[in-house]
N, C-alpha and C positions, 0 to 999 in steps of 0.2 A: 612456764612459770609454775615453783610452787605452792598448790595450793594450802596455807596456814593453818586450813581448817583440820585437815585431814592428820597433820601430825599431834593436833588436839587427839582426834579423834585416838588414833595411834594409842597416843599415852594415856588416857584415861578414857576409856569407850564402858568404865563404870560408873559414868554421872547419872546416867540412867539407865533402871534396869531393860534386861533383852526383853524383845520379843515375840514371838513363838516362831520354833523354827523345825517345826514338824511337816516338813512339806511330803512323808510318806504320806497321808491322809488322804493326799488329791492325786495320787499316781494313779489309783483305779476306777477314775474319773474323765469323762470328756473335759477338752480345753473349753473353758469359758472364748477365749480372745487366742486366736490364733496367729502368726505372721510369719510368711515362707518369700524368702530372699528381697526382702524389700530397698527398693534403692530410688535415691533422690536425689537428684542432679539443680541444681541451678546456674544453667549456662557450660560452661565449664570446669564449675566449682562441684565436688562431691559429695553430700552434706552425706548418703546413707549408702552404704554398698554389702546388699546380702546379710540384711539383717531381718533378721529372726528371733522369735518368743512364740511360748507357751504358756500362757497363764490358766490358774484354772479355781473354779468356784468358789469364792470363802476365800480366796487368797490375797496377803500383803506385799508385794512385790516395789522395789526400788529400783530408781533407774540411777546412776550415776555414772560421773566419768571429768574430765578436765575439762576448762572450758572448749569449748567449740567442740565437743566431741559430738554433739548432731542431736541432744536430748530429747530439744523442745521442736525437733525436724522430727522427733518421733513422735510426739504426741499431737504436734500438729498433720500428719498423717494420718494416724490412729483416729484421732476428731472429723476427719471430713476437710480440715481448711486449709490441706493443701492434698494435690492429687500426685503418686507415686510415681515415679519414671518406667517403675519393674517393680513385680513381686505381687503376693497376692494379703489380703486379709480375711482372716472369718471370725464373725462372732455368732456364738450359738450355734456353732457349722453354716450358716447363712455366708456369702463372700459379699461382703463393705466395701470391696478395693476401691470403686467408683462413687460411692456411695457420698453424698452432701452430709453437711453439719448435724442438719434438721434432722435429716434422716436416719443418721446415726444418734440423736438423741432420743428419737420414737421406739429404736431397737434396745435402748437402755443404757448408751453409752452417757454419761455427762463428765462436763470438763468444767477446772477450773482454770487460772490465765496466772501468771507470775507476774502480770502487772493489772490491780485488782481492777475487775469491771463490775462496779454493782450501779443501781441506779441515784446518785448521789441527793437527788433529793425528794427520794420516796424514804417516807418510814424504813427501819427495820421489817415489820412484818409486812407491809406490802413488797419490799422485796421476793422475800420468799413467796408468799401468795402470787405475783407474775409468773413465777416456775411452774404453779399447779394448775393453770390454765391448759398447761399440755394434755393432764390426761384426766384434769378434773373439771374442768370447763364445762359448760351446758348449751353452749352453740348461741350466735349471733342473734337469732327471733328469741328463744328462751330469756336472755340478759336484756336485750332493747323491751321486753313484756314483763318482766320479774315475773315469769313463772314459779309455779311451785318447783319443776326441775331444777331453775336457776338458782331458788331459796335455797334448797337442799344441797345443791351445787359450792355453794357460798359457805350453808353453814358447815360441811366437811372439810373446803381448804382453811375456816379458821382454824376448826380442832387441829386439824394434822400440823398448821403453821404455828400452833401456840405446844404441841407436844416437839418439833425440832426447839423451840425457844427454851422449853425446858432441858433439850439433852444439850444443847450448847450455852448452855449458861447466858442464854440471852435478853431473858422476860425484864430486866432493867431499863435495855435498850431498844423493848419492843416500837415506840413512838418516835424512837428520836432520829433524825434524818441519817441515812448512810453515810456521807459525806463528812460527815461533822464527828464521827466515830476516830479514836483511835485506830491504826493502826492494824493491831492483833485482832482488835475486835471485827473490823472490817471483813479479815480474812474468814474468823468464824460467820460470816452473814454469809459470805462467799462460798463458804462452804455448804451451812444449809438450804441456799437457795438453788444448789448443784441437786443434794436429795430432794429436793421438792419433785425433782422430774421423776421419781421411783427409777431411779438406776441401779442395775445389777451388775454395772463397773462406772466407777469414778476415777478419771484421772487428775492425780493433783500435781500441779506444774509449781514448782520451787514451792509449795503453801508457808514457808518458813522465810523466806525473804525478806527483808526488813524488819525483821520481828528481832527482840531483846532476846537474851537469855530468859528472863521468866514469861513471857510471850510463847516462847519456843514449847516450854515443859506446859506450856497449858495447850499448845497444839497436840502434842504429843498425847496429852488426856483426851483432846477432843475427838481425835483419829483414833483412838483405843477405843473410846464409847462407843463410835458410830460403828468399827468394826465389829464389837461382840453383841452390842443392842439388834444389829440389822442384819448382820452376815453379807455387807457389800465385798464385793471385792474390789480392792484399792489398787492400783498404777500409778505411784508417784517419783518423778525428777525433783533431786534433793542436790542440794552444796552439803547442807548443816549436816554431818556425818552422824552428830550425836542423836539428830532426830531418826536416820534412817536406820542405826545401829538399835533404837529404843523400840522400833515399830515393827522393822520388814522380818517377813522372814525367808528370804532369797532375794537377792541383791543381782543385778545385773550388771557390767561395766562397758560403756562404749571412750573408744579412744579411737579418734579421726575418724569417725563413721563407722567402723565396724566393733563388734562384738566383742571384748576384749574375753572374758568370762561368764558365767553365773554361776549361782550353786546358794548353800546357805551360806546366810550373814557372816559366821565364824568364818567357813571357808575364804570366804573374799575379800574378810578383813586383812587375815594374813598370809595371800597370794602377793608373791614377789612383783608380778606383772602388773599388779595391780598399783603397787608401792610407789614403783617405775614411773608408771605412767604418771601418777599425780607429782610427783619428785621433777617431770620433765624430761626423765631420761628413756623413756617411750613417747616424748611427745617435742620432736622437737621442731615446733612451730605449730601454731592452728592453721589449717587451711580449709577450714567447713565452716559454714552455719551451726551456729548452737541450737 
């Protein structure tokens, strides 16, 4: 089937400006996230076969592809929550293959979900404040005593949880229950409650999903800030073409589990196979996991 979006995209990919697509910068660089021939099986069905990336520090990287091409089988791999059939991963040259959720949160990976998971009826900033527990906590006896550690403890995750409110335009909706948030704004809590863990990779799973047209262009600012403010590196699965055309700057393509291309943005826009594949005529039928 094809996808609508993407002939948007096609015809006007000048709704929003590019960018940056300087990926010489990071060639003389170790790979932040590495991944050599990864494949995922469910049953009989082949969600991933021999796929591979190279990402590397400071970098904005898109995943995209047709439905069912294995996106979110990549990043739930990548995350811990589900374990590879074959193939290996490394981050920071350390190998994850085996490696739990937690565990890969502790190394600095954090994930967001394409179907939003926040705590619906915590605050906004207690949201984020649960995330900083990981590495700014002050341990079980410290908290049950309010030590001085535990003070100190506390009064750092406010500042840091009232400085993300500031870079996501959120000190509005600092009190008001998550649940009860629109939408878009959800996603930005979702988002800063991902940096609360200090991640040196964030992957974001569709963060455009159900979001407007002006929804969209304020994600697009928010994923800009956080990128130049922090120097995270991003790994996001997108549909919305025009958000991933505005942000990445190398673009990936999987179609039926495997690797269709990468390269920069320009390049991938207008690769034939790439065309193809979203058009239906490289794709014909799903037979994976998305």
């Amino acid at each position: 089937m094809a996808e609508p979006i993407f002939s948007l995209f096609l015809s006007d990919a000048s709704l929003f400006p590019p960018g940056r697509r300087d990926k010489e910068v990071f060639d003389s660089k170790p790979a932040l996230l590495k991944v050599e021939g990864l494949e995922k099986r469910f049953g009989g069905i082949v969600a991933l076969t021999g796929y591979s990336v190279e990402i590397f520090h400071g970098e904005l990287v898109g995943l995209i592809g047709p439905n069912g091409a294995g996106k979110t089988t990549v990043f739930n791999v990548l995350s811990g929550v589900l374990k590879p059939t074959g193939g290996r991963i490394f981050f920071e040259g350390r190998e994850i293959t085996r490696s739990r959720p937690h565990e890969n949160a502790a190394y600095g990976i954090a994930r967001t979900f394409q179907n939003i998971r926040l705590f619906n009826h915590l605050s906004v900033i207690d949201n984020i404040k649960v995330a900083f527990h990981m590495r700014l906590g002050s341990g079980f006896w410290h908290t049950l005593c309010h030590s001085p550690r535990y003070r100190r403890s506390e009064a750092e995750m406010d500042e840091k949880a009232h400085e993300f409110l500031d870079l996501l335009d959120l000190k509005k909706n600092r009190d008001e229950e998550a649940g009860n948030l629109p939408y878009g704004i959800q996603r930005k809590v979702e988002i800063a409650r991902a940096m609360a863990t200090s991640p040196k990779l964030i992957l974001l799973d569709e963060p455009a999903a159900g979001l407007n047209l002006n929804e969209t262009q304020e994600l697009i600012a928010t994923i800009r800030r956080i990128h130049h403010a922090y120097g995270i590196t991003i790994f996001l699965v997108e549909h919305d073409m025009r958000l991933v055309m505005a942000v990445c700057e190398r673009i990936q393509v999987l179609d039926r589990g495997r690797t269709l291309t990468m390269g920069p943005t320009d390049e991938v826009r207008n690769d034939q196979r790439v065309i193809d594949a979203y058009l239906g005529k490289a794709n014909g039928g799903s037979d994976v996991a998305d």
